[in-house]
C-alpha positions as CSV (number, residue, x, y, z in Angstrom):
1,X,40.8,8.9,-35.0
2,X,40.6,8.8,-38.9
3,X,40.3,11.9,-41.6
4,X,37.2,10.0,-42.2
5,X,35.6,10.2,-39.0
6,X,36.9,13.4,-38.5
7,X,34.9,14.8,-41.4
8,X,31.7,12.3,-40.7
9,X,32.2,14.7,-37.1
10,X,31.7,17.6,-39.1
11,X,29.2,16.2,-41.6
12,X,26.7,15.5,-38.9
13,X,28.0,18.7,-36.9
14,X,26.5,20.6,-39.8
15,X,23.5,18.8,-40.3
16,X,22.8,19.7,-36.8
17,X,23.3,22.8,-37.1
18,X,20.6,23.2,-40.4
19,X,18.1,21.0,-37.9
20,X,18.2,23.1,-34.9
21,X,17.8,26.1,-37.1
22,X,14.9,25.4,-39.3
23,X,13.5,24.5,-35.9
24,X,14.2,27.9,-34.9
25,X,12.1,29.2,-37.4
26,X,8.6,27.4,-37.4
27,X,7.2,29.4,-34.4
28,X,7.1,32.4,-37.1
29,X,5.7,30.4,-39.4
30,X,2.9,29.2,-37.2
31,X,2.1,32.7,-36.2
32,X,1.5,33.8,-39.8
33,X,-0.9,31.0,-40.4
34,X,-3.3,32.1,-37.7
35,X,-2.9,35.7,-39.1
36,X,-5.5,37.8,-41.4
37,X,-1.6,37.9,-43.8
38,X,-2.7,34.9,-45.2
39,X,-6.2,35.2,-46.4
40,X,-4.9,37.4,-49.1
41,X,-3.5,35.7,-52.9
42,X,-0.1,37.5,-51.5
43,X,0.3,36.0,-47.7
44,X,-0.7,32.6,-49.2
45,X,2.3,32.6,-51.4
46,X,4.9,33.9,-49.2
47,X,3.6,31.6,-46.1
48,X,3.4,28.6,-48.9
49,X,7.3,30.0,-50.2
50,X,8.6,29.9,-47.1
51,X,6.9,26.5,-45.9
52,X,8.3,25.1,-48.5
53,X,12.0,26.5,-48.2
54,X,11.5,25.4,-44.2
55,X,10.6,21.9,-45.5
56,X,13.6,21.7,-47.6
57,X,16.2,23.0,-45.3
58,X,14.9,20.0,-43.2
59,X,15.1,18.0,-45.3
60,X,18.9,18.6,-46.3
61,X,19.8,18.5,-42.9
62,X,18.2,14.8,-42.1
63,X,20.0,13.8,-45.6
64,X,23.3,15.0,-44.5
65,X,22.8,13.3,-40.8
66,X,22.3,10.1,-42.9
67,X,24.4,10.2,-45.3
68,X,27.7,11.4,-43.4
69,X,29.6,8.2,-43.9
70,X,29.4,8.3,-48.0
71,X,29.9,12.1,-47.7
72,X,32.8,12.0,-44.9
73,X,34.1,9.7,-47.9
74,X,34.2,11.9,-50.9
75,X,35.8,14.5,-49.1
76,X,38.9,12.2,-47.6
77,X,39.2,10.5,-50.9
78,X,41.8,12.4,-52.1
79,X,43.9,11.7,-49.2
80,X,46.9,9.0,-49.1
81,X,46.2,6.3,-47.0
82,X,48.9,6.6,-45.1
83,X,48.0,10.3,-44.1
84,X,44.3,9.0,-43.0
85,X,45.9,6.5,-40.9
86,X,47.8,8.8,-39.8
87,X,47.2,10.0,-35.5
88,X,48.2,13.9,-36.9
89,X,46.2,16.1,-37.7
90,X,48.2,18.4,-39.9
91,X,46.9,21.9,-41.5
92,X,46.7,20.5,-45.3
93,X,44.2,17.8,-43.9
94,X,42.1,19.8,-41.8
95,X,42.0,22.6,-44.2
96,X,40.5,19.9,-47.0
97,X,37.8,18.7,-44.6
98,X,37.1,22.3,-43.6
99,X,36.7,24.0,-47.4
100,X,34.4,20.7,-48.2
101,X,32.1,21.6,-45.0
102,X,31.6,25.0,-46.4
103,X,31.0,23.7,-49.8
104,X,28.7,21.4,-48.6
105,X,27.3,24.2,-45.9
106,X,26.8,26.7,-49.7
107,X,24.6,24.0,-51.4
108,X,22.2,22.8,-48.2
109,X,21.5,26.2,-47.6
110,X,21.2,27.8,-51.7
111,X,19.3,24.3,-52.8
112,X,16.2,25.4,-50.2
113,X,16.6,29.4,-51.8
114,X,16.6,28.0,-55.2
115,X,13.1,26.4,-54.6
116,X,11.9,29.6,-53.1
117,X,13.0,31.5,-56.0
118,X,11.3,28.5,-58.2
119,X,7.9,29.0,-56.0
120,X,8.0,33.1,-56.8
121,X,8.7,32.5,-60.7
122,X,5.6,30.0,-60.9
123,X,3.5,32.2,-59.4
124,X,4.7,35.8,-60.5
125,X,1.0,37.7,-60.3
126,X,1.5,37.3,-56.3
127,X,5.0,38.5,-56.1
128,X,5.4,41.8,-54.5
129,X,8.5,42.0,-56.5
């Protein structure tokens, strides 16, 4: 098995992960919108917040599903050829793939927060905060 595979493995593996988790999550968000919470200014935007920040982790996950292959190939780039050829799977390797699936794990899930946070600033008389 390649470094590229190996990481395309992981890619998808995290993708996964982001999927089944948002999926988690939408049975609270369909109790709130039979609730009395959202017929106030304030439940509106927190249910609409959230929505949205659901959609988006969605979202991300699908796109890193998809796009594994061209992402499974930025992270072995740097890697001799000979090393992805290679049947070893030494530390250095792994340890590359593995800090580039937390990078990549740190923007899927602050991208999402950073339309929450976007959501709250447009609509700041219906913030609690």
């Amino acid at each position: 098995m390649l470094k590229k595979d190996f990481a395309i493995i992981a890619v998808r593996l995290m993708a996964l992960y982001i999927i089944v988790m948002t999926a988690y999550t939408l049975p609270s968000y369909l109790g709130m919108i039979g609730s009395s919470y959202v017929r106030d200014p304030e439940g509106r935007a927190v249910l609409l917040a959230s929505v949205i920040g659901t959609a988006f982790h969605l979202i991300m996950g699908l796109c890193l599903w998809f796009f594994s292959p061209p992402l499974a190939g930025l992270v072995t780039r740097e890697l001799p050829e000979s090393a992805q050829r290679s049947e070893e799977f030494t530390l250095d390797h792994v340890q590359v793939v593995a800090v580039s699936m937390v990078g990549l794990f740190v923007l899927s899930s602050a991208i999402p927060d950073l339309f929450k946070m976007m959501v709250s600033y447009l609509f700041p008389e219906i913030n609690p905060r």
